[in-house]
C-alpha positions in Angstrom: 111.7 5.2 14.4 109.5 2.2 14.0 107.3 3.7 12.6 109.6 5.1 10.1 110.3 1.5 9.1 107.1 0.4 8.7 106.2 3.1 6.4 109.6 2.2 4.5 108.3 -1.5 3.9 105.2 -0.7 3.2 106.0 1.5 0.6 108.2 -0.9 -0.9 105.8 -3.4 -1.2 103.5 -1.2 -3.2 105.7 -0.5 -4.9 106.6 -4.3 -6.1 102.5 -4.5 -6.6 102.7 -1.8 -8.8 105.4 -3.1 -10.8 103.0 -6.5 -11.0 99.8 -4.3 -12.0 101.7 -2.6 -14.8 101.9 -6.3 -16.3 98.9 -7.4 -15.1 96.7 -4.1 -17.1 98.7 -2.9 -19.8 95.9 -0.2 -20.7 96.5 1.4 -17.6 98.9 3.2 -15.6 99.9 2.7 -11.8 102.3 4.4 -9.4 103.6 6.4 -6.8 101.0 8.7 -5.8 99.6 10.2 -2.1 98.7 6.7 -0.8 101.6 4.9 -1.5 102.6 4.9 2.0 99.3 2.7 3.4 98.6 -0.8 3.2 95.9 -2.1 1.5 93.6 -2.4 4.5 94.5 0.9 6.2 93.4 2.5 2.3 90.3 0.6 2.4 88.8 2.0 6.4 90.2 5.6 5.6 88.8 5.7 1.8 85.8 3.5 1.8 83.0 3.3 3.6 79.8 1.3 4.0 77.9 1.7 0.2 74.6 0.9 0.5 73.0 -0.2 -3.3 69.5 0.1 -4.1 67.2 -2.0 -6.5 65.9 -0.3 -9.3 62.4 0.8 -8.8 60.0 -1.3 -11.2 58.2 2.2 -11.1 58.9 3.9 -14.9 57.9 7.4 -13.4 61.9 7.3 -12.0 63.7 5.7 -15.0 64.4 7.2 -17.8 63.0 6.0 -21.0 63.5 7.8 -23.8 65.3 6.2 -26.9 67.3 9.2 -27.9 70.7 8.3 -30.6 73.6 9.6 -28.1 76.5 11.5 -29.9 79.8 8.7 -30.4 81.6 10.7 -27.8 81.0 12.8 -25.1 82.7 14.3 -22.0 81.2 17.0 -20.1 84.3 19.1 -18.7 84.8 20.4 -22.4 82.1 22.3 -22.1 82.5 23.9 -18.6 79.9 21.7 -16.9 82.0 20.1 -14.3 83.0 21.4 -11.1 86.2 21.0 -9.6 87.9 17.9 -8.0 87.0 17.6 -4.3 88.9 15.3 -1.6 86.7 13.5 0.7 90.5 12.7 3.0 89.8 10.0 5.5 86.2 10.1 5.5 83.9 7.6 3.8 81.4 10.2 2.0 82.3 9.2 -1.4 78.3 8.9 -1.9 78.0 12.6 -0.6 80.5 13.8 -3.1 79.3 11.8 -6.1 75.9 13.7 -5.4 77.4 17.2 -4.8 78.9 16.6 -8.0 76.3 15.7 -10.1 73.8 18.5 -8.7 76.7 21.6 -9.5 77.1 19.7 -13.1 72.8 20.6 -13.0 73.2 24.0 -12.3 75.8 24.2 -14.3 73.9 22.4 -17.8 70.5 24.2 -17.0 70.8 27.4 -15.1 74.5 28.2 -15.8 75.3 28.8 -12.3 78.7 27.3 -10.8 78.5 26.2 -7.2 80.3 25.1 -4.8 77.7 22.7 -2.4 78.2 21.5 1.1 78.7 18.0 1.3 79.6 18.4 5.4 75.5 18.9 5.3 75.2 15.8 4.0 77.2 14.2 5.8 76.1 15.8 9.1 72.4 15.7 8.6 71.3 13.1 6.1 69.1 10.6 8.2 69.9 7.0 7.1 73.2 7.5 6.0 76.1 7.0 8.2 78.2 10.2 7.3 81.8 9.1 6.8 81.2 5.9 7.7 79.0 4.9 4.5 75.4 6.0 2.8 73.9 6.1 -0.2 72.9 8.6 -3.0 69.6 7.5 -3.3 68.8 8.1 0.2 70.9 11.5 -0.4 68.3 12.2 -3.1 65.2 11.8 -0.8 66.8 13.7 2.0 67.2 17.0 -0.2 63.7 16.3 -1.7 62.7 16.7 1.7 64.7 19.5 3.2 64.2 21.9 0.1 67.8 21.4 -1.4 71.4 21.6 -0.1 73.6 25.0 1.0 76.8 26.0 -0.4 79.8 25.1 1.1 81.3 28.4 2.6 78.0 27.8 5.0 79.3 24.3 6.1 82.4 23.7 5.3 83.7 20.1 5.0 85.1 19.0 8.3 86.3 15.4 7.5 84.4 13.7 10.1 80.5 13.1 11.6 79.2 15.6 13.2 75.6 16.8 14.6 73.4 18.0 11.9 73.3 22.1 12.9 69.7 22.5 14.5 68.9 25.3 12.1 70.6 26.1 8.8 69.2 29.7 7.5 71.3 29.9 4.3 69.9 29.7 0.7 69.2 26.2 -0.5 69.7 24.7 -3.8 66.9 22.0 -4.7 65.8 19.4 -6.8 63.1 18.3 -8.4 63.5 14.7 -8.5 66.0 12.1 -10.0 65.7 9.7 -12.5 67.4 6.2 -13.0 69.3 4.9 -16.2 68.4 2.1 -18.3 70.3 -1.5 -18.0 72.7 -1.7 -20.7 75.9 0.4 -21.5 74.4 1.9 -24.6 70.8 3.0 -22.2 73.6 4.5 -19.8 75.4 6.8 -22.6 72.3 7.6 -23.8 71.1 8.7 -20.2 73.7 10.6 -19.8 74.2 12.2 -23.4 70.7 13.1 -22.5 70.2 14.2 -18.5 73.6 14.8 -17.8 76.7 13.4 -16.3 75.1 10.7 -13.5 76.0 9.2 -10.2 77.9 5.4 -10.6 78.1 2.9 -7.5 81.0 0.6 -8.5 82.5 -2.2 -6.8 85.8 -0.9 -6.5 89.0 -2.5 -7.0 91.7 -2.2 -3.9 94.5 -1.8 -6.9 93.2 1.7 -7.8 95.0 2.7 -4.8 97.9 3.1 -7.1 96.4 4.3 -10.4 97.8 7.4 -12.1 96.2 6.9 -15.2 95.1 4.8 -18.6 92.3 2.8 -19.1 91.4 0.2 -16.1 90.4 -3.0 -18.6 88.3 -5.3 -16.1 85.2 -7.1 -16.3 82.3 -7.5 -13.6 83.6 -10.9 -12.7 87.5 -9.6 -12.3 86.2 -6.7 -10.2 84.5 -9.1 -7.9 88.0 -10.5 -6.8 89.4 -7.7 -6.1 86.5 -5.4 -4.8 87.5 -3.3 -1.7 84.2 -2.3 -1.2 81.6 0.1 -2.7 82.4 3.5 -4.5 80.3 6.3 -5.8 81.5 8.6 -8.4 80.3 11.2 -11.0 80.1 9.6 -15.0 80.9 12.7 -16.4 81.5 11.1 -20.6 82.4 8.2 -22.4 84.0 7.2 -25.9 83.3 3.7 -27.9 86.4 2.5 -26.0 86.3 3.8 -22.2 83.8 5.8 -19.6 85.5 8.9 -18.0 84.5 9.2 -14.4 84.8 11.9 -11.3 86.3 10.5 -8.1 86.9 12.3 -4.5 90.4 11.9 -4.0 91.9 14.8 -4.6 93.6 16.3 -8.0 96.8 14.2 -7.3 94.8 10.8 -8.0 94.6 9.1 -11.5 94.5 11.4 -14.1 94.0 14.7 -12.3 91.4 13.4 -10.1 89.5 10.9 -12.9 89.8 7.0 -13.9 89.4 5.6 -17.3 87.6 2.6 -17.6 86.5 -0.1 -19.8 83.2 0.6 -21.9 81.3 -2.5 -22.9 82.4 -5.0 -20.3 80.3 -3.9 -16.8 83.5 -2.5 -15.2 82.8 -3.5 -11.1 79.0 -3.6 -12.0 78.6 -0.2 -13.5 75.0 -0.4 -14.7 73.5 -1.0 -11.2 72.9 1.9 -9.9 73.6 5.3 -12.2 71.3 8.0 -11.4 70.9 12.2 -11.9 69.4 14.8 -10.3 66.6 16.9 -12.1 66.7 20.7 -11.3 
């Protein structure tokens, strides 16, 4: 029964905090959805982990150079090249599904092949990572350099939590060839993208999104840095002159069926740190 009322109060706090956001970002949209029942800290240790951001490499053999004029507008999932919305549940492998992601969208663009990846492998066996409890997807990147690509998921199927990395795995791999980083600016970014395909993001990301539904999230770099809950990897997947449309993990009951809307031109929650793709 207690518990009961707890969940009741809760609730009706978010509830009053969404009523507040909905002043607060008029471009956006926020309400009931699957996590309106948790408090801000217990959606922060089941949703988040531990992102780990690298520097850019000074090294121009990984960046991405080329001054190519991107089209106006963009989004990937009109032309089939994006795979479904995953749910990472209570596990903080956001940077394991970000990478998944943007390694179907590959196979997808270049080799028209749609697959369904294991991110449970990487979860389980990526050394220097942390599994659910954090990583990173440049470290993800080395990992299937190394080990000759990833498997598909009805091989290892996602279990929600760490396990031991199976000894052997004798299933067909899917590799890489390398991966490449994106330029500095906005415009470098939609042009990287317009160019190599839709791209991992590390954002630092608000604890309000807990309750987005939809819209446009209007925030700057500094804003997002008030109200950070902790790193976040996602898939950039397109963009307009007026927002970036981006692929979460939270299931196809978050945002707008599983995607956020963001400001373009204003370094929403650091955006231009670290986007990166996978080369097939």
């Amino acid at each position: 029964m207690f518990e009961l009322f707890h969940r009741q109060n809760v609730f009706f706090k978010n509830f009053e905090n969404i009523e507040n956001l909905s002043e607060e970002f008029p471009s956006a949209n926020f309400g009931v959805n699957q996590f309106s029942h948790l408090t801000p800290e217990e959606f922060k240790r089941k949703h988040f982990g531990n992102f780990i951001f690298h520097r850019k490499p000074s090294n121009s053999s990984y960046i991405s150079r080329k001054k190519v004029e991107p089209p106006k507008s963009l989004d990937y999932r009109n032309s089939g090249k994006v795979t479904l919305i995953k749910n990472q549940g209570n596990c903080g492998a956001c940077w394991a599904f970000a990478v998944t992601a943007a390694i179907e969208s590959q196979y997808l663009i270049h080799k028209n092949i749609s697959l369904n990846l294991s991110e449970q492998q990487l979860v389980s066996c990526v050394t220097g990572n942390y599994g659910c409890y954090g990583g990173d997807v440049v470290t993800t990147y080395r990992w299937i350099l190394a080990n000759h690509g990833q498997i598909q998921e009805s091989e290892y199927s996602f279990k929600g939590k760490n396990e031991a990395c199976p000894i052997s795995i004798d299933s067909q791999r899917f590799p890489i060839k390398k991966y490449l980083w994106a330029g500095n600016s906005e415009d470098e970014i939609a042009a990287f993208i317009s160019q190599n395909g839709p791209a991992t993001i590390a954002i630092d990301m608000p604890d309000f999104l807990q309750h987005y539904i939809g819209g446009i999230i209007d925030l700057d770099v500094r804003g997002c840095r008030k109200v950070a809950a902790g790193g976040h990897g996602m898939l950039l997947v397109g963009y307009t002159p007026e927002y970036w449309i981006a692929k979460n993990s939270w299931g196809p009951k978050w945002g707008e069926n599983g995607y956020i809307r963001f400001v373009r031109g204003k370094n929403f929650c650091n955006m231009i740190q670290q986007v990166t793709v996978p080369v097939i």
